[in-house]
TORKE-613785 format. One record per atom (N, C-alpha, C): residue in one letter; x, y, z; atom name; residue number from 1. Coordinates in steps of 0.001 Angstrom, whole numbers. Layout:
// residues N
(pt "A", (X, Y, Z), "CA", NUM)
...
//
This chain:
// residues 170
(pt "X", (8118, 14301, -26067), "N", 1)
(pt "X", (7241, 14522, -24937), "CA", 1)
(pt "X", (6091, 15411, -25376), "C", 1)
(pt "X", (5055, 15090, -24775), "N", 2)
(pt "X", (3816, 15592, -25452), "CA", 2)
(pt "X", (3898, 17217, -24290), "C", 2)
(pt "X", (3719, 18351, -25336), "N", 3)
(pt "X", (3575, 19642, -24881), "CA", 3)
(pt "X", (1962, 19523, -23383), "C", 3)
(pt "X", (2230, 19694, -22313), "N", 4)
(pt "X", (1267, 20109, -21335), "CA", 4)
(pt "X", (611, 21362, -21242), "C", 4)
(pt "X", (-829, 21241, -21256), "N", 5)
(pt "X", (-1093, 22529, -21255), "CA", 5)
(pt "X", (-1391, 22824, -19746), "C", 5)
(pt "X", (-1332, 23868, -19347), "N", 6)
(pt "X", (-1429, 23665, -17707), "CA", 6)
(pt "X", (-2870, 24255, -17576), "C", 6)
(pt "X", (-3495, 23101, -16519), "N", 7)
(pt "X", (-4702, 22940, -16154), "CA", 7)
(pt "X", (-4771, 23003, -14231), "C", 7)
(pt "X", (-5388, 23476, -14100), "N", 8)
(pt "X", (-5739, 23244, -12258), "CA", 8)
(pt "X", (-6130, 22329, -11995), "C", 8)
(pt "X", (-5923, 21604, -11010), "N", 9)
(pt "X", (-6308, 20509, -10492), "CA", 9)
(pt "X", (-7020, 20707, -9149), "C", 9)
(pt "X", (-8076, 20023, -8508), "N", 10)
(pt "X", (-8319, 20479, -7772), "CA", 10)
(pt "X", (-7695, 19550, -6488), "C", 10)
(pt "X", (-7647, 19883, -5347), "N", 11)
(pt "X", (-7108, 19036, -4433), "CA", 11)
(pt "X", (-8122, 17790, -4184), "C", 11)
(pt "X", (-8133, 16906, -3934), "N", 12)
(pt "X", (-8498, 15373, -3804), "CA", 12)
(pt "X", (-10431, 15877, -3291), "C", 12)
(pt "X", (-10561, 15266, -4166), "N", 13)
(pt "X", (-12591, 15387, -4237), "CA", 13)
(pt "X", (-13283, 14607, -3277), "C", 13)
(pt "X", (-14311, 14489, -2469), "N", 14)
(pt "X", (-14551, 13629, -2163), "CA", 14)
(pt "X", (-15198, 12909, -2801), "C", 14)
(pt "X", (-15244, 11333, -2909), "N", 15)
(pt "X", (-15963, 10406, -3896), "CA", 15)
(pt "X", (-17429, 10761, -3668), "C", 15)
(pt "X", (-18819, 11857, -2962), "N", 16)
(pt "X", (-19314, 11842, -3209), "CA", 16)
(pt "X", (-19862, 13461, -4789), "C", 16)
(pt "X", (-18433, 13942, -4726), "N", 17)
(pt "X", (-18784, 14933, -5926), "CA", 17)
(pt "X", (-18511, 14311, -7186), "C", 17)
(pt "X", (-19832, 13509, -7739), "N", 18)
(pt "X", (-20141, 13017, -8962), "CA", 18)
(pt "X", (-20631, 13583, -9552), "C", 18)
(pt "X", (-20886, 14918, -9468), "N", 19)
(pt "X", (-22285, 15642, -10462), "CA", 19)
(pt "X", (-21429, 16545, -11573), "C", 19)
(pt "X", (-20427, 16553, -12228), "N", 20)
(pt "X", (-19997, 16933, -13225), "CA", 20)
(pt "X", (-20089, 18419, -13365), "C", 20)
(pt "X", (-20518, 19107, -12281), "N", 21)
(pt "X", (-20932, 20139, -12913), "CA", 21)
(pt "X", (-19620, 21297, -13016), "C", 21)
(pt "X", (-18753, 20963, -12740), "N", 22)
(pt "X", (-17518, 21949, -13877), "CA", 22)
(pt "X", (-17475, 21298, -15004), "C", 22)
(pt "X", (-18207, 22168, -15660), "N", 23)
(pt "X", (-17964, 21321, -16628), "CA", 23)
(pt "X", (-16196, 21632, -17479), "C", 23)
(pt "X", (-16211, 20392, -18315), "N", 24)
(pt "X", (-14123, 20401, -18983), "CA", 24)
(pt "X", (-14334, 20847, -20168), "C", 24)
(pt "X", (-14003, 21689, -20644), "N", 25)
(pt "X", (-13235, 21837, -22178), "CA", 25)
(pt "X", (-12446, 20416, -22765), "C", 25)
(pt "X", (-12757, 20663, -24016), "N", 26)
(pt "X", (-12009, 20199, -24522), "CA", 26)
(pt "X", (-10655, 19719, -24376), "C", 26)
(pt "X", (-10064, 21121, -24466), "N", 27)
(pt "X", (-8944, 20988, -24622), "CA", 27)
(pt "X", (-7628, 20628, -22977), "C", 27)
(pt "X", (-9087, 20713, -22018), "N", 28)
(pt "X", (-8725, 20632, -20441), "CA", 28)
(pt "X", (-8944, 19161, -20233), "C", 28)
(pt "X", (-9582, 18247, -21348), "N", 29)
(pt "X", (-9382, 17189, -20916), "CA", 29)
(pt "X", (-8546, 15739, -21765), "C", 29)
(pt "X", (-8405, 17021, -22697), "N", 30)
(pt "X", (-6784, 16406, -23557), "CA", 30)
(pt "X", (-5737, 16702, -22613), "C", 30)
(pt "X", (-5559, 17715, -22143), "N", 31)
(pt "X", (-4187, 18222, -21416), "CA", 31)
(pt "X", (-4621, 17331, -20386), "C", 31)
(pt "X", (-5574, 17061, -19602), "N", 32)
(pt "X", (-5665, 16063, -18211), "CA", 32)
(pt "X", (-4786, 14548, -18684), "C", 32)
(pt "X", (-5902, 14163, -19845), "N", 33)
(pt "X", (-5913, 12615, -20142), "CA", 33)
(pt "X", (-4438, 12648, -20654), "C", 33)
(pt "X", (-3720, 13514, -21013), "N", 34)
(pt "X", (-2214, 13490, -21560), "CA", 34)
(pt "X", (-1380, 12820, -20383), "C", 34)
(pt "X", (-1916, 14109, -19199), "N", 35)
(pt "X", (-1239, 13821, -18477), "CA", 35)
(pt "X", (-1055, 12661, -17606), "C", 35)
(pt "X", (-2310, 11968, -16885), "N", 36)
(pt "X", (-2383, 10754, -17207), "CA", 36)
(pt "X", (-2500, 9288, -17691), "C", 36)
(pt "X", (-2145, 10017, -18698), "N", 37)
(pt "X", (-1194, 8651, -19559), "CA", 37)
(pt "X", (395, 8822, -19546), "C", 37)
(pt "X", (1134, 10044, -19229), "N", 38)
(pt "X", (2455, 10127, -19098), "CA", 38)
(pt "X", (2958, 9448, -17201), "C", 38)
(pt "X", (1793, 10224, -16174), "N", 39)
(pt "X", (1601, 9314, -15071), "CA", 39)
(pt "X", (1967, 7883, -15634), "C", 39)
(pt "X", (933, 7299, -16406), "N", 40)
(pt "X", (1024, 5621, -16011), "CA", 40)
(pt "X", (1664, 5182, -16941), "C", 40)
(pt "X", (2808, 5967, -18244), "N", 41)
(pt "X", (3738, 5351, -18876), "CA", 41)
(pt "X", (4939, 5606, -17619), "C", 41)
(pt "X", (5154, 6558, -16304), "N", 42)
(pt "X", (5879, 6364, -15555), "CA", 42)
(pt "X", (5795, 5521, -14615), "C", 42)
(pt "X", (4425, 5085, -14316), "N", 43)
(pt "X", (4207, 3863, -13321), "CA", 43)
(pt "X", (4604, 2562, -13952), "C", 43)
(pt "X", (4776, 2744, -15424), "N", 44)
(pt "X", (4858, 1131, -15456), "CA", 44)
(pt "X", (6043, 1175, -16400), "C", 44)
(pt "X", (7329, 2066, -15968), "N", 45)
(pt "X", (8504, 1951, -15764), "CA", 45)
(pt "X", (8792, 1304, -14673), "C", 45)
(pt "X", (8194, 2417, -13646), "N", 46)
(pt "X", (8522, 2307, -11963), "CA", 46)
(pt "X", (8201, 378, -11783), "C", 46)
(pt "X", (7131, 705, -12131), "N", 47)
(pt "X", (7049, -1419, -12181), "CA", 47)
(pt "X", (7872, -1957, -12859), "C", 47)
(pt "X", (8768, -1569, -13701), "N", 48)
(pt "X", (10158, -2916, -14059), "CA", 48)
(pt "X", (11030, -2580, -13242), "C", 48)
(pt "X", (11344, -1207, -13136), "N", 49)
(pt "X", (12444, -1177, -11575), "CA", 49)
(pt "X", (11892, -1988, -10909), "C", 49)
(pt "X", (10813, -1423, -10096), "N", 50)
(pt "X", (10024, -2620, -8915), "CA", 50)
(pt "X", (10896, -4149, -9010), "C", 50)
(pt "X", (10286, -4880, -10414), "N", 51)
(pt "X", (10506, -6240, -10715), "CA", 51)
(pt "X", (11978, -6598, -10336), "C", 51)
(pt "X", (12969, -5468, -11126), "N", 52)
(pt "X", (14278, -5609, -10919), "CA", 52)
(pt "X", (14794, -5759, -9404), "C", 52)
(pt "X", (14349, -4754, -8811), "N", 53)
(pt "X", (14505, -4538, -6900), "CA", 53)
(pt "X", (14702, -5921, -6412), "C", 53)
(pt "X", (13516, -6408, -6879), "N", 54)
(pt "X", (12837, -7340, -6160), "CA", 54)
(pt "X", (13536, -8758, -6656), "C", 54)
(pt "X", (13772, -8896, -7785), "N", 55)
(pt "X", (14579, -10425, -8043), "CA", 55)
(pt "X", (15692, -9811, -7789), "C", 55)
(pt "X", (16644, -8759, -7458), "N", 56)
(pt "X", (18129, -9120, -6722), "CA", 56)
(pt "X", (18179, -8466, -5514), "C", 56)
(pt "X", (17266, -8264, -4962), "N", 57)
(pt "X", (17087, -8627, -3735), "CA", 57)
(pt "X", (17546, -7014, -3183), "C", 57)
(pt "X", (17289, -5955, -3671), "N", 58)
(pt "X", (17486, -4615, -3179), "CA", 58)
(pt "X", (16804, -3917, -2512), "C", 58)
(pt "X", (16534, -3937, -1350), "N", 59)
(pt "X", (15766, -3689, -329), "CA", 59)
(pt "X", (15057, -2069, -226), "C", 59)
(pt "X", (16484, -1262, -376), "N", 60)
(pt "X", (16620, 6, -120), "CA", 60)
(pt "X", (16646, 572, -946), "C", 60)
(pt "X", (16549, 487, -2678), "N", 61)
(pt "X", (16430, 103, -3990), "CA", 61)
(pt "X", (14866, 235, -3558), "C", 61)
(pt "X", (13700, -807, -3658), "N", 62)
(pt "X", (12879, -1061, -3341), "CA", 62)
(pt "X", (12269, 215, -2229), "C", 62)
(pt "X", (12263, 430, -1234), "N", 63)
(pt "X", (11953, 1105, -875), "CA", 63)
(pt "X", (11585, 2733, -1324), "C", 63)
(pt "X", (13195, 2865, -1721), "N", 64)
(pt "X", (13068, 4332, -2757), "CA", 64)
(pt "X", (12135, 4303, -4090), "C", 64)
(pt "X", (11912, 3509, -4446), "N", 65)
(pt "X", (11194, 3766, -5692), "CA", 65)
(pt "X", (9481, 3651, -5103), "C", 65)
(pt "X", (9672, 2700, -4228), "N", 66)
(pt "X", (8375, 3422, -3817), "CA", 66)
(pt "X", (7881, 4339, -3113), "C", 66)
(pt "X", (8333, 4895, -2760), "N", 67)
(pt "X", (8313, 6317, -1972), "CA", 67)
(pt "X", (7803, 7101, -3574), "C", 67)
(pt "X", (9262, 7099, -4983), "N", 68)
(pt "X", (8494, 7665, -5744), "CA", 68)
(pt "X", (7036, 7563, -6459), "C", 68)
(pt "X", (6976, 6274, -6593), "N", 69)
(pt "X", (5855, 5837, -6854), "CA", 69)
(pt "X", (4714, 6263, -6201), "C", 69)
(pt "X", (4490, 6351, -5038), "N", 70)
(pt "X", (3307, 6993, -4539), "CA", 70)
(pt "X", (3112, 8434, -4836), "C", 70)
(pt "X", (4635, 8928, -5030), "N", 71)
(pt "X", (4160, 10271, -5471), "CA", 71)
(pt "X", (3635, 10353, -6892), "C", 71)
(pt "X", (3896, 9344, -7766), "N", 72)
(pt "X", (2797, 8908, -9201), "CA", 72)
(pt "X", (1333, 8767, -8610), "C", 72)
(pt "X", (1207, 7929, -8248), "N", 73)
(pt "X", (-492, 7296, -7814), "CA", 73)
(pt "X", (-825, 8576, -7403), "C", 73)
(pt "X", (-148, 9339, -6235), "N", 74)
(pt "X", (-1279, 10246, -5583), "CA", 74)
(pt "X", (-1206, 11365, -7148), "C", 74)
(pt "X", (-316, 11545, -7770), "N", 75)
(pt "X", (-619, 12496, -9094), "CA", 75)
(pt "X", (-2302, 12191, -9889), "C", 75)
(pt "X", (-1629, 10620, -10308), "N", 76)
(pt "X", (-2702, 9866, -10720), "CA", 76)
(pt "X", (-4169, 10120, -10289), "C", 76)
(pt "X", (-4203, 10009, -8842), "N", 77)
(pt "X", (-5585, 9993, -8195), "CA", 77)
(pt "X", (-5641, 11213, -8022), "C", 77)
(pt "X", (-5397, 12694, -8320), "N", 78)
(pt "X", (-5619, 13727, -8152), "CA", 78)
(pt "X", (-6463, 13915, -9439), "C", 78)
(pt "X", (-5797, 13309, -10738), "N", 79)
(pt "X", (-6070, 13775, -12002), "CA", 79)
(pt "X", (-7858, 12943, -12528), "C", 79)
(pt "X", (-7664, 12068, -11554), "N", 80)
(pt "X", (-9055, 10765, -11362), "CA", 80)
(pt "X", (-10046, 11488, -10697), "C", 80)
(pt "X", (-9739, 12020, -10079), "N", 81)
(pt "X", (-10667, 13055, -9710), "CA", 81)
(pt "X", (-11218, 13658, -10077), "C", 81)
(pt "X", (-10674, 14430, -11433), "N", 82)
(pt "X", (-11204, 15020, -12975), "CA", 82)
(pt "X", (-11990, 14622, -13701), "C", 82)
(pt "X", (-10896, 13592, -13985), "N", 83)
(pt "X", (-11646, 12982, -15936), "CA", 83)
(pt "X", (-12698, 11859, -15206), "C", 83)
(pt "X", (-12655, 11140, -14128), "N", 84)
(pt "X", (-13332, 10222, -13558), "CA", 84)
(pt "X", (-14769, 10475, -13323), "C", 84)
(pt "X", (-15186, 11626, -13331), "N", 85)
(pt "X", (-16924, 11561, -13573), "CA", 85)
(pt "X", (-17003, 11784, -15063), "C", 85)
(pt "X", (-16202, 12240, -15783), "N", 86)
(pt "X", (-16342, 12366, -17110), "CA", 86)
(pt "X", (-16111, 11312, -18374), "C", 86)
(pt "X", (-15448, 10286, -17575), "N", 87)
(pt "X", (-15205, 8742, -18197), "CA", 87)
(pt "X", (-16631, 8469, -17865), "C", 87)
(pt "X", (-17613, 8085, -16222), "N", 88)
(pt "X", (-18233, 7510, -16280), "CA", 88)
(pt "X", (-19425, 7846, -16778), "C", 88)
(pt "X", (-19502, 9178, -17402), "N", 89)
(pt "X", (-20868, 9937, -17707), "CA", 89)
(pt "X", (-20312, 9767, -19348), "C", 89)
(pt "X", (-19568, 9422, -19994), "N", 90)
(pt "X", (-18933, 9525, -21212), "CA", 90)
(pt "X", (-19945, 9499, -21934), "C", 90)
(pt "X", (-20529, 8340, -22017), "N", 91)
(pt "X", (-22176, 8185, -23321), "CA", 91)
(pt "X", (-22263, 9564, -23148), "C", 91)
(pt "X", (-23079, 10172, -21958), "N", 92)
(pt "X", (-24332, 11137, -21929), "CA", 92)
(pt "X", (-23172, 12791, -22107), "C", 92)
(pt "X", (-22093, 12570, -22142), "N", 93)
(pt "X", (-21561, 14269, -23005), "CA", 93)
(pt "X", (-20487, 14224, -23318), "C", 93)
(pt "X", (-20712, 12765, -24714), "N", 94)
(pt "X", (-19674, 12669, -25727), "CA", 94)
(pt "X", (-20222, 13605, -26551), "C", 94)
(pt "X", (-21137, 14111, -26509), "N", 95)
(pt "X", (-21859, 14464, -27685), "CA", 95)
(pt "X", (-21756, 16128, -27756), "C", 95)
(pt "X", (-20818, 16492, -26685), "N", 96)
(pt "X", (-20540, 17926, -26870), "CA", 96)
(pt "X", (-19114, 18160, -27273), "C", 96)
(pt "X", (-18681, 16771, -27626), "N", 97)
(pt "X", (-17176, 17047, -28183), "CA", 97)
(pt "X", (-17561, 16894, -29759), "C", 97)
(pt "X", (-16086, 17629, -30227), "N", 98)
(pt "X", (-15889, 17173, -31976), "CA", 98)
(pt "X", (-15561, 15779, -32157), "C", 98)
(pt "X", (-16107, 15308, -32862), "N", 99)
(pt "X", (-15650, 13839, -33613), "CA", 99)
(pt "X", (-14462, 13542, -33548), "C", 99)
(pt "X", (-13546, 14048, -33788), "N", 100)
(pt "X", (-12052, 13989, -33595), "CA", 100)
(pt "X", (-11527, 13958, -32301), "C", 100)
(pt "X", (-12452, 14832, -31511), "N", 101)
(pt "X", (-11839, 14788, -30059), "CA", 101)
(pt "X", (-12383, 13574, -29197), "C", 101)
(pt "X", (-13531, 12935, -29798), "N", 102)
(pt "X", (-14173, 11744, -28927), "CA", 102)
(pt "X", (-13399, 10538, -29401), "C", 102)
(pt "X", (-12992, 10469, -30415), "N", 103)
(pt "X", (-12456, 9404, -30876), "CA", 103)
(pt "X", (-10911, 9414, -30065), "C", 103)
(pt "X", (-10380, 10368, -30205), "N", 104)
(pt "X", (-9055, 10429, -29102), "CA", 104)
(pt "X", (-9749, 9893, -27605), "C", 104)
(pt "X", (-10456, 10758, -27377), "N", 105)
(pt "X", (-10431, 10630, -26029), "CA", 105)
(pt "X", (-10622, 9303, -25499), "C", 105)
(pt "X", (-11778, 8413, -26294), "N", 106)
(pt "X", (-12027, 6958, -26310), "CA", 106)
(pt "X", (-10827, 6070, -26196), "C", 106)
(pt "X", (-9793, 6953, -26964), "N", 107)
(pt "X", (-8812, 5761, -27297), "CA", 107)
(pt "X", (-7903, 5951, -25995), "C", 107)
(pt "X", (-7882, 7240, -25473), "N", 108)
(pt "X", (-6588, 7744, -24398), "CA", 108)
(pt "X", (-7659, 6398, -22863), "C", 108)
(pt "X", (-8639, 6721, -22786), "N", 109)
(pt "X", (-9441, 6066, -21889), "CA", 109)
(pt "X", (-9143, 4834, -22388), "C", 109)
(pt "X", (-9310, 4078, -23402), "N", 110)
(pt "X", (-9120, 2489, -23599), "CA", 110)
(pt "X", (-7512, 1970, -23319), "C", 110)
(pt "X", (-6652, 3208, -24003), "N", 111)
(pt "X", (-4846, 2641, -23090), "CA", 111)
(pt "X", (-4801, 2940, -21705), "C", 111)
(pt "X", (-5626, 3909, -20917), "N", 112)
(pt "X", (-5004, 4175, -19629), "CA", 112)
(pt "X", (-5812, 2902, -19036), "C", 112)
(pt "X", (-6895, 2270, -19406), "N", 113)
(pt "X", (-7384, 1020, -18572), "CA", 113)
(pt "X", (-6348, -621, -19450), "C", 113)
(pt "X", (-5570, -136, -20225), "N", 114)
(pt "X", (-4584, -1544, -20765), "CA", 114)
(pt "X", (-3633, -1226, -19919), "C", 114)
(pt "X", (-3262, 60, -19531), "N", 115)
(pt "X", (-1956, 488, -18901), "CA", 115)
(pt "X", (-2136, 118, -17254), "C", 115)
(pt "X", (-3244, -116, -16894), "N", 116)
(pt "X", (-3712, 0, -15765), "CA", 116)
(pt "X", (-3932, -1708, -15573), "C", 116)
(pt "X", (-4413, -2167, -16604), "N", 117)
(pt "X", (-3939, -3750, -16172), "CA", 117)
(pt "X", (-3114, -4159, -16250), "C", 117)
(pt "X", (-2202, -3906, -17066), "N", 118)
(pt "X", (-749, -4299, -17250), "CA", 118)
(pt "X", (212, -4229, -15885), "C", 118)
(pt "X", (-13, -2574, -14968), "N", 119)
(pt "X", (332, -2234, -14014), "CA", 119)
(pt "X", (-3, -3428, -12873), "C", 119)
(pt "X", (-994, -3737, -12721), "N", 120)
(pt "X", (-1835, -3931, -11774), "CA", 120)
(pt "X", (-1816, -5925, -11847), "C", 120)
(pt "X", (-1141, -6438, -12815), "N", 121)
(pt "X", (-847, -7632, -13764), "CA", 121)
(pt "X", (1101, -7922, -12826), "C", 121)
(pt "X", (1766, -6789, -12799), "N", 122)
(pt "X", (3001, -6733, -12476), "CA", 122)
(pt "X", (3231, -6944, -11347), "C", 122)
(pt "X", (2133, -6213, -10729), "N", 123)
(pt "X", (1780, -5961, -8802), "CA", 123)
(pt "X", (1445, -7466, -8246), "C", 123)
(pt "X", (721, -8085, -9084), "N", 124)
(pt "X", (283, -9428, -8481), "CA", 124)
(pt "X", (1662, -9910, -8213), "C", 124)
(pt "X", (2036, -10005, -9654), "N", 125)
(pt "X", (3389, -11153, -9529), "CA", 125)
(pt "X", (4618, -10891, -8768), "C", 125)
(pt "X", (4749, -9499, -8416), "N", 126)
(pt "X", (5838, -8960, -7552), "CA", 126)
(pt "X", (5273, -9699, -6269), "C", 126)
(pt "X", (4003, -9259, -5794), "N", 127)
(pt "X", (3466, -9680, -4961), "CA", 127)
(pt "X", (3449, -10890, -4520), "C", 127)
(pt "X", (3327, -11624, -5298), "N", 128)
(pt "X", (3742, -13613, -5218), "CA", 128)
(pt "X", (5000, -13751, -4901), "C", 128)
(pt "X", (6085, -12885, -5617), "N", 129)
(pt "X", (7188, -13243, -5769), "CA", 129)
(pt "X", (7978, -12537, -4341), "C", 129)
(pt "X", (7391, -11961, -3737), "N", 130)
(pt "X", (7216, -11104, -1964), "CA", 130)
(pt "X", (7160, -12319, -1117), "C", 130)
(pt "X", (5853, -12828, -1440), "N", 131)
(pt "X", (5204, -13529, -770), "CA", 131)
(pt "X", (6186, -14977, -688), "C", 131)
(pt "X", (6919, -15265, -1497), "N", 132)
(pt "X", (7574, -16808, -1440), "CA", 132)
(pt "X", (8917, -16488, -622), "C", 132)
(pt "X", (9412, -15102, -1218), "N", 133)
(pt "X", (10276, -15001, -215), "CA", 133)
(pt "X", (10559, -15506, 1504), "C", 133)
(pt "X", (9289, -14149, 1400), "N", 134)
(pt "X", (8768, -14907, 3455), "CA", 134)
(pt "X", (8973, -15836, 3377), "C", 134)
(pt "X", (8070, -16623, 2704), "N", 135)
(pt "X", (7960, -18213, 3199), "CA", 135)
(pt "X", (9787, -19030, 3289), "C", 135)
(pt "X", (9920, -18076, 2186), "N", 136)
(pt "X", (11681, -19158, 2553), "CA", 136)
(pt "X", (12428, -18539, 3483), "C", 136)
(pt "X", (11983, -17106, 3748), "N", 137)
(pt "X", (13074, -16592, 5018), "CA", 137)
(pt "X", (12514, -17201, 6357), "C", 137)
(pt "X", (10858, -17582, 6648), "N", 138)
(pt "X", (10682, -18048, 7634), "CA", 138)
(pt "X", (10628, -19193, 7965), "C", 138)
(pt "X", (11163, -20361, 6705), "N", 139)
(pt "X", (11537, -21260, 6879), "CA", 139)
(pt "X", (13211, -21817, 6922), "C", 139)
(pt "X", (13854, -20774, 6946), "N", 140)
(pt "X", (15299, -20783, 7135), "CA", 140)
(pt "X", (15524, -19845, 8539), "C", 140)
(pt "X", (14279, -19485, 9241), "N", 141)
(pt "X", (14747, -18921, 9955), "CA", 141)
(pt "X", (13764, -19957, 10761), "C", 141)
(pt "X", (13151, -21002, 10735), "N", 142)
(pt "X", (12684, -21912, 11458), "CA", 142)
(pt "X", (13423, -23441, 11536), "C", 142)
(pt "X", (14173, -23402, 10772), "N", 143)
(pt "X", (15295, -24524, 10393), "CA", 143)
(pt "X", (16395, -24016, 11607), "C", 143)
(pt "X", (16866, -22805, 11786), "N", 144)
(pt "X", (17369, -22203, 12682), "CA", 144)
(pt "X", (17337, -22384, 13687), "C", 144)
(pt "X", (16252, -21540, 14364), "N", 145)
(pt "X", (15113, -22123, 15921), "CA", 145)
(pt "X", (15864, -23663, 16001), "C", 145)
(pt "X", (15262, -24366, 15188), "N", 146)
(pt "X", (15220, -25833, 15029), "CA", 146)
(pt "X", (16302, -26413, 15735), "C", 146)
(pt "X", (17839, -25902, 14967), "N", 147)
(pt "X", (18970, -26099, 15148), "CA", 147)
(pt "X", (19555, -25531, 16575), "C", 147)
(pt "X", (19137, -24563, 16907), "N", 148)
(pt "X", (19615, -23944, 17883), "CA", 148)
(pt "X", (19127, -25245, 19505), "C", 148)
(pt "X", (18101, -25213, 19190), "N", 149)
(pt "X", (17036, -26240, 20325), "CA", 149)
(pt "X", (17797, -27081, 20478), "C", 149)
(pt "X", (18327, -27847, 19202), "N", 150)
(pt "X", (19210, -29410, 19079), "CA", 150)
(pt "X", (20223, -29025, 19915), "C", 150)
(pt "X", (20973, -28198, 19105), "N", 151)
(pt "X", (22538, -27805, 20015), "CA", 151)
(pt "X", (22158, -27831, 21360), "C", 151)
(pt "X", (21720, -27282, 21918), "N", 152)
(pt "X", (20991, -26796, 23386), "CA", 152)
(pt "X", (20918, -27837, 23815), "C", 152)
(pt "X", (20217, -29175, 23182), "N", 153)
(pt "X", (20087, -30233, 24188), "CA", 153)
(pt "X", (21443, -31209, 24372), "C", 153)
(pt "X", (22245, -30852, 24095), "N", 154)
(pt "X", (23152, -31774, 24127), "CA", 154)
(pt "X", (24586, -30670, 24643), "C", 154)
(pt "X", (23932, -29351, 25009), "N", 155)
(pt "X", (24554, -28744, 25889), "CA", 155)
(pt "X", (24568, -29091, 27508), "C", 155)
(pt "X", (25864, -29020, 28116), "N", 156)
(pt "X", (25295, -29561, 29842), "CA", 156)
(pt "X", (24372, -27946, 30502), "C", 156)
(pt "X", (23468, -27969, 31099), "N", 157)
(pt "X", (23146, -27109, 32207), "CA", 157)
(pt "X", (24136, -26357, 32765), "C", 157)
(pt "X", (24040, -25085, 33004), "N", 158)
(pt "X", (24588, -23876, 33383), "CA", 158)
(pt "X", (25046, -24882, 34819), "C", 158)
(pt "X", (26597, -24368, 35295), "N", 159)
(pt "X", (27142, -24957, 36305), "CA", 159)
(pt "X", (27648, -26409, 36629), "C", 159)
(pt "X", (26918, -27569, 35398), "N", 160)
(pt "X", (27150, -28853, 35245), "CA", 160)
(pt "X", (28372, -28976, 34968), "C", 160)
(pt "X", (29113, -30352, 35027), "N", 161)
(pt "X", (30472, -30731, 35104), "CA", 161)
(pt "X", (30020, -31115, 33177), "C", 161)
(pt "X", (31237, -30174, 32250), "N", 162)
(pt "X", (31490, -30743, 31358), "CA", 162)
(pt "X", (32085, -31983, 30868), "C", 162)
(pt "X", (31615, -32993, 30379), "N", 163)
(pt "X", (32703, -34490, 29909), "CA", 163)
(pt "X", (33621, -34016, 29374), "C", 163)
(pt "X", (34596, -34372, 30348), "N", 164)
(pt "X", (36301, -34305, 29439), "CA", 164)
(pt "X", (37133, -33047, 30218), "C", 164)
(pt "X", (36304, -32661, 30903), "N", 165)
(pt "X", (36801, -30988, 31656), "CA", 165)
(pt "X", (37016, -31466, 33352), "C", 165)
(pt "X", (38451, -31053, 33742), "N", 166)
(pt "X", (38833, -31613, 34341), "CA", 166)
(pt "X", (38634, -30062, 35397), "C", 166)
(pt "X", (37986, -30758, 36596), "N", 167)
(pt "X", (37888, -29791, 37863), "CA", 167)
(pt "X", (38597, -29614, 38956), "C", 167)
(pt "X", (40050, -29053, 38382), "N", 168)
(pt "X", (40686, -28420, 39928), "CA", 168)
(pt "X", (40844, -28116, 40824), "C", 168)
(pt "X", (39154, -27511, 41090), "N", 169)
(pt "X", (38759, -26837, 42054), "CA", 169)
(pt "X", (38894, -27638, 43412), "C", 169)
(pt "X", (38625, -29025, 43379), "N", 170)
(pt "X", (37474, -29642, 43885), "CA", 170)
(pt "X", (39426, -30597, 44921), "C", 170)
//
């Protein structure tokens, strides 16, 4: 496990503070970018659980992991908040890092956007694989309806003389 250096985070930015002006250390945006890349090597665990949940059919399984999972993303999007004007300004103040540190940093930015499609690659197909479900639960639960209607008609009316039922009463 990669040593964390502890950095502040600030609470959730609004998307219009783009102007960079805290500026990051170095070494504050190794310890960031560390950390989200350990975030999204845990998100895309959490996505084979997900996968697993989901083809045997574990509902409550499913549920719990996403509960944890959001507590990843919102980590995630706290830490995006950071390095995220500093990815998109990257050209204009690579040039105040060491050579060594831009070349990392390039590379931590080029896996967290492979890690991020890969993630986001998993989500579709869970998502399809969600999606067909319905369709077969609401077509077994429309086959149902279906069946129920049939029976019904070949039920007698509330109070009608059943065939074969012999009335004493009378």
């Amino acid at each position: 496990m990669v040593e964390k250096i502890p950095v502040r985070i600030p609470p959730r930015a609004s998307a219009a503070s783009e102007d960079c002006s805290h500026q990051i250390t170095s070494a504050e945006l190794t310890a960031l970018l560390r950390q989200q890349l350990d975030c999204l090597v845990s998100l895309g665990k959490l996505a084979e659980l997900q996968r697993d949940h989901i083809e045997k059919d574990r509902t409550e399984d499913l549920l719990q992991l996403l509960l944890h999972r959001q507590g990843v993303v919102e980590e995630l999007a706290r830490l995006e908040d950071v390095i995220g004007p500093v990815r998109r300004k990257w050209q204009e103040v690579a040039g105040g890092y060491p050579a060594e540190q831009r070349e990392w940093v390039e590379g931590a930015f080029a896996d967290a956007k492979r890690r991020l499609g890969q993630i986001n690659d998993s989500d579709k197909h869970d998502t399809f694989m969600l999606q067909q479900r319905k369709h077969q639960v609401n077509g077994q639960l429309g086959q149902m309806g279906q069946s129920r209607r049939v029976t019904r008609g070949y039920m007698p009316a509330p109070g009608a003389p059943v065939p074969g039922q012999v009335n004493i009463t009378e």
